[in-house]
N, C-alpha and C positions, 0 to 999 in steps of 0.2 A: 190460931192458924198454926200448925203443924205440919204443911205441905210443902216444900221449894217448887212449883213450878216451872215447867218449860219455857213460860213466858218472862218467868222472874230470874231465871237463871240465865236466857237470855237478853235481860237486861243488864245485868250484870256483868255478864262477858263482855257486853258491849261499852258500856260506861268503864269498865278497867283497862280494856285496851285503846279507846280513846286518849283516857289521861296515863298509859303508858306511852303512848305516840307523843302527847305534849311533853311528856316528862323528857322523852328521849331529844326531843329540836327543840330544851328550852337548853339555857345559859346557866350555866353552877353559880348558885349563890350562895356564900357558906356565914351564916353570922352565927354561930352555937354559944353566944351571949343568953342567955336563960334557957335554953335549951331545955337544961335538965328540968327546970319547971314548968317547961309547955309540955313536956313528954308528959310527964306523969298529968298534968291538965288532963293531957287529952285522953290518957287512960282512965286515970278517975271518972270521967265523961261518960264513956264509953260502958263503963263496968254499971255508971249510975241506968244508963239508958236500956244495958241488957235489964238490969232488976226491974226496970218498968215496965218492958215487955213480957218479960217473966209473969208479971202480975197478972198483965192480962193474957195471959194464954196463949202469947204471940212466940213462941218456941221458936220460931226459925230468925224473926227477926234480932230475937234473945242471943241466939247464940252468934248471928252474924257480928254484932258489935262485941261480945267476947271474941271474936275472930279479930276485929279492928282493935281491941285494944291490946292484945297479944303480939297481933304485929308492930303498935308503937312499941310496946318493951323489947322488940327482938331487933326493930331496929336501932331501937337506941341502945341496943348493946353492942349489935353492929359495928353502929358509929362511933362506938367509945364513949358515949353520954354517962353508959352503964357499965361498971365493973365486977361480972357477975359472976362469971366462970363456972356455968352448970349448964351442962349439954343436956341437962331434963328439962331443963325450962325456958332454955334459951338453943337460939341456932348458932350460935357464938360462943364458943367454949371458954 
Protein backbone atom coordinates (compact mmCIF):
# COMPACT_ATOMS: atom_id res chain seq x y z
CA UNK A 1 0.00 0.00 0.00
CA UNK A 2 1.43 3.32 -1.03
CA UNK A 3 -1.88 5.28 -1.02
CA UNK A 4 -3.14 7.66 2.25
CA UNK A 5 -6.50 7.72 1.57
CA UNK A 6 -9.47 10.06 2.24
CA UNK A 7 -10.93 7.57 4.27
CA UNK A 8 -7.75 6.89 6.26
CA UNK A 9 -6.79 10.21 6.64
CA UNK A 10 -10.04 10.83 7.82
CA UNK A 11 -9.67 8.35 10.30
CA UNK A 12 -7.00 9.64 11.55
CA UNK A 13 -8.09 13.23 11.97
CA UNK A 14 -10.59 11.92 13.76
CA UNK A 15 -8.97 9.34 16.30
CA UNK A 16 -6.34 12.44 17.03
CA UNK A 17 -8.65 14.85 17.83
CA UNK A 18 -10.68 12.73 20.05
CA UNK A 19 -7.62 11.76 22.21
CA UNK A 20 -6.61 15.39 21.89
CA UNK A 21 -10.04 16.42 23.57
CA UNK A 22 -9.41 13.57 26.35
CA UNK A 23 -5.91 14.69 26.75
CA UNK A 24 -7.20 18.23 27.10
CA UNK A 25 -10.25 17.27 30.33
CA UNK A 26 -7.95 14.86 31.63
CA UNK A 27 -5.83 15.60 35.10
CA UNK A 28 -1.63 15.93 34.94
CA UNK A 29 -0.15 12.99 36.05
CA UNK A 30 3.46 13.37 36.06
CA UNK A 31 5.57 10.19 37.31
CA UNK A 32 9.07 10.47 34.89
CA UNK A 33 10.45 7.56 37.13
CA UNK A 34 11.68 5.39 33.92
CA UNK A 35 10.67 7.57 31.76
CA UNK A 36 13.67 7.65 29.87
CA UNK A 37 13.12 3.83 29.28
CA UNK A 38 9.60 3.82 28.16
CA UNK A 39 10.56 6.57 25.63
CA UNK A 40 13.03 5.01 23.95
CA UNK A 41 10.64 1.38 24.45
CA UNK A 42 8.44 3.03 22.61
CA UNK A 43 10.64 4.35 19.81
CA UNK A 44 12.36 1.16 19.35
CA UNK A 45 8.75 -0.29 18.89
CA UNK A 46 7.97 2.00 16.62
CA UNK A 47 11.19 2.01 14.33
CA UNK A 48 10.75 -2.27 14.79
CA UNK A 49 7.01 -1.94 13.27
CA UNK A 50 8.04 0.72 10.53
CA UNK A 51 10.69 -2.16 9.27
CA UNK A 52 7.89 -4.62 9.03
CA UNK A 53 5.80 -2.70 7.18
CA UNK A 54 8.64 -1.77 5.02
CA UNK A 55 8.88 -5.43 4.18
CA UNK A 56 5.84 -5.61 3.11
CA UNK A 57 5.23 -3.02 0.96
CA UNK A 58 3.02 -1.21 3.32
CA UNK A 59 4.90 2.44 2.69
CA UNK A 60 2.36 4.66 4.38
CA UNK A 61 1.89 2.51 7.20
CA UNK A 62 6.05 2.45 7.34
CA UNK A 63 6.44 5.72 7.44
CA UNK A 64 3.39 6.60 9.75
CA UNK A 65 5.04 4.83 12.80
CA UNK A 66 8.48 6.70 11.82
CA UNK A 67 6.26 9.67 12.31
CA UNK A 68 5.23 8.10 15.89
CA UNK A 69 8.40 7.30 16.88
CA UNK A 70 9.95 10.72 15.88
CA UNK A 71 7.42 12.31 17.83
CA UNK A 72 8.35 10.14 21.07
CA UNK A 73 12.01 11.55 20.62
CA UNK A 74 10.72 15.19 20.28
CA UNK A 75 8.81 14.80 22.93
CA UNK A 76 10.96 13.51 25.23
CA UNK A 77 13.15 16.23 24.53
CA UNK A 78 10.48 18.44 25.04
CA UNK A 79 10.01 17.31 28.27
CA UNK A 80 13.56 17.17 29.27
CA UNK A 81 13.81 13.20 29.35
CA UNK A 82 16.31 14.11 26.41
CA UNK A 83 19.25 16.52 26.33
CA UNK A 84 19.78 16.83 22.88
CA UNK A 85 20.17 20.26 21.63
CA UNK A 86 19.91 19.87 17.59
CA UNK A 87 17.22 21.81 16.09
CA UNK A 88 17.80 19.07 12.94
CA UNK A 89 16.45 16.59 14.75
CA UNK A 90 14.73 17.68 17.21
CA UNK A 91 11.81 20.64 17.87
CA UNK A 92 13.73 21.56 21.03
CA UNK A 93 16.86 23.12 20.67
Amino acid sequence: MDTITKEKLDKYFNITKTALEKAQNSEEKVNLENARVEFINMVESYLKDAKYFEEKNDFVNAFACLNYAHGWLDAGARLGIFDVHDSKLFTQD
